[in-house]
C-alpha positions in Angstrom: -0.1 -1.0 34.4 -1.6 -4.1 33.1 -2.4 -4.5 29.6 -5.5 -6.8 30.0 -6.3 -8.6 26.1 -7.2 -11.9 24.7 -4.2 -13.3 22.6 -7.0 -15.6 20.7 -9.4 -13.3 20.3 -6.7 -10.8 19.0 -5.9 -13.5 16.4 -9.2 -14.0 15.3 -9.6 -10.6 14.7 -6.4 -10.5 12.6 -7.7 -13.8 10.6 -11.1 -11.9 9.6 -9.3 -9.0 8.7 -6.7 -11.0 6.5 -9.6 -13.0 5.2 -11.6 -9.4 4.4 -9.0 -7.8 2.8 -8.1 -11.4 0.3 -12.2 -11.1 -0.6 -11.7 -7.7 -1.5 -8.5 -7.7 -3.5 -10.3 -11.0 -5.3 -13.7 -8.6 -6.2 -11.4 -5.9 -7.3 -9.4 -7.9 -9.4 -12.4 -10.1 -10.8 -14.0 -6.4 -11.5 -11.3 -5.9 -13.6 -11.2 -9.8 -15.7 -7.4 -9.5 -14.1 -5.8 -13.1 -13.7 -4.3 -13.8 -10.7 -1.0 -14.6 -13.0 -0.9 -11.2 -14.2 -1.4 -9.7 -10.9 1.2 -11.7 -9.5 3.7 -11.0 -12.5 3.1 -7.0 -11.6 4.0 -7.6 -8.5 6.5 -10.1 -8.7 4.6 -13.2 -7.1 3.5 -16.3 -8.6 -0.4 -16.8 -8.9 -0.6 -19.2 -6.1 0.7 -16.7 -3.8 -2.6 -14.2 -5.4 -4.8 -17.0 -4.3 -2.9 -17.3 -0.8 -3.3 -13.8 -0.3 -7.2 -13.7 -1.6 -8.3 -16.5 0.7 -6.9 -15.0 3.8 -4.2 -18.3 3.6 -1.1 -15.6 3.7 -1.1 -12.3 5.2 -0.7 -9.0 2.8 2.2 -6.6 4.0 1.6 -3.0 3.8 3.7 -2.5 1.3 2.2 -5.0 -1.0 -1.1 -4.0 -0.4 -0.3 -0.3 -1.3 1.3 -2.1 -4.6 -1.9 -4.0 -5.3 -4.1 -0.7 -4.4 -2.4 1.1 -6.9 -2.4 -2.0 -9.9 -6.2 -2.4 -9.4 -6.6 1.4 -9.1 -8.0 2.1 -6.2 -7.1 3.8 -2.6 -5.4 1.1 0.3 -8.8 1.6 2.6 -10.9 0.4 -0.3 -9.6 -3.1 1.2 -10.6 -1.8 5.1 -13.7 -0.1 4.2 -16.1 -1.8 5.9 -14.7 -3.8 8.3 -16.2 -1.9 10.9 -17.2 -5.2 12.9 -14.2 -8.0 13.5 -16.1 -10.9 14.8 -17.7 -11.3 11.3 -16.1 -12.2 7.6 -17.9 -11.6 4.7 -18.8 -15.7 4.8 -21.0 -14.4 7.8 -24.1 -12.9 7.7 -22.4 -9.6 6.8 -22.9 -6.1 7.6 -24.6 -5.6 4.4 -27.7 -7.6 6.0 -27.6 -10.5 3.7 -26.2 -14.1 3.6 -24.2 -13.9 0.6 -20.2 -13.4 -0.4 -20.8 -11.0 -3.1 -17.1 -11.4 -4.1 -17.3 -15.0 -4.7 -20.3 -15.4 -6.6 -19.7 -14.9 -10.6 -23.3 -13.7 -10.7 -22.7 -10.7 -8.8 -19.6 -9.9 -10.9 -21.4 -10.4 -14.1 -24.1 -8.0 -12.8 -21.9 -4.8 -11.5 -19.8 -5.5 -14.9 -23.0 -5.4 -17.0 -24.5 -2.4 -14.9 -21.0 -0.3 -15.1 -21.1 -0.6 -18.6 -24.5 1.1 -18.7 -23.2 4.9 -19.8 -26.2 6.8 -19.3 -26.3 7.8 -15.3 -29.9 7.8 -14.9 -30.6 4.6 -16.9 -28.5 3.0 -14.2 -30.6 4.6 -11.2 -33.6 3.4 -12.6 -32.4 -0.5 -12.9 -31.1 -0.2 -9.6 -34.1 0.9 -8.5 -36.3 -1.9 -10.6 -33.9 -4.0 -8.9 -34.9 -2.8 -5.3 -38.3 -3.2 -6.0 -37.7 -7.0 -6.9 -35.8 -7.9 -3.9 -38.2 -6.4 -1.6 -40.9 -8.5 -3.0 -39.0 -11.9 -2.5 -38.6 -11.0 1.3 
């Protein structure tokens, strides 16, 4: 039986995927206002190996992604979930259908900080639908 696959394209997949999963551990931990030295100290690597890991430079291990799942509090497929297409990063026109690394821009930070810290359920749904009305104008 011949196993027929593309060793480069297998590695490009595996890039995009390291690269996804370093965004996402960088979001969660910016969610937080965790430092990359403090993350690091938990898990007993220095803050340049945080960044390694959250620009997709150095490849997570299972069991230090299971370790960072459970220090940022969530599940290990929050850093999976949507990577449901491997030719594209989140620097690519991503699956969310605009051209924008959420992740990487302080901006978007500031605003799901500010909007999470809105108690009130419904106050939320309605600035998130205000907000939807805007962006739908500036197509």
């Amino acid at each position: 039986m011949s196993l027929d696959y593309n060793v480069d394209k297998i590695k490009k997949v595996s890039k995009n995927l390291d690269s996804f999963i370093g965004n996402k551990i960088k979001f969660r931990r910016s969610m937080l206002s965790i430092s990359q030295d403090k993350l690091g100290s938990y898990l007993g690597v220095t803050f340049q190996q945080i960044q390694k890991y959250e620009k997709g430079t150095n490849r997570v291990s299972a069991s230090m992604l299971y370790r960072i799942a459970n220090f940022l509090d969530v599940n290990v497929s929050f850093f999976t979930d949507g990577f449901d297409n491997p030719s594209k990063t989140l620097n690519d026109e991503n699956q969310l259908g605009y051209n924008i690394d959420i992740g990487k821009k302080k901006e978007s930070i500031d605003l799901l900080k500010a909007y999470y810290k809105i108690k009130d359920s419904s106050v939320r749904k309605k600035i998130l639908e205000l907000i939807k009305t805007f962006s739908a104008t500036v197509v």
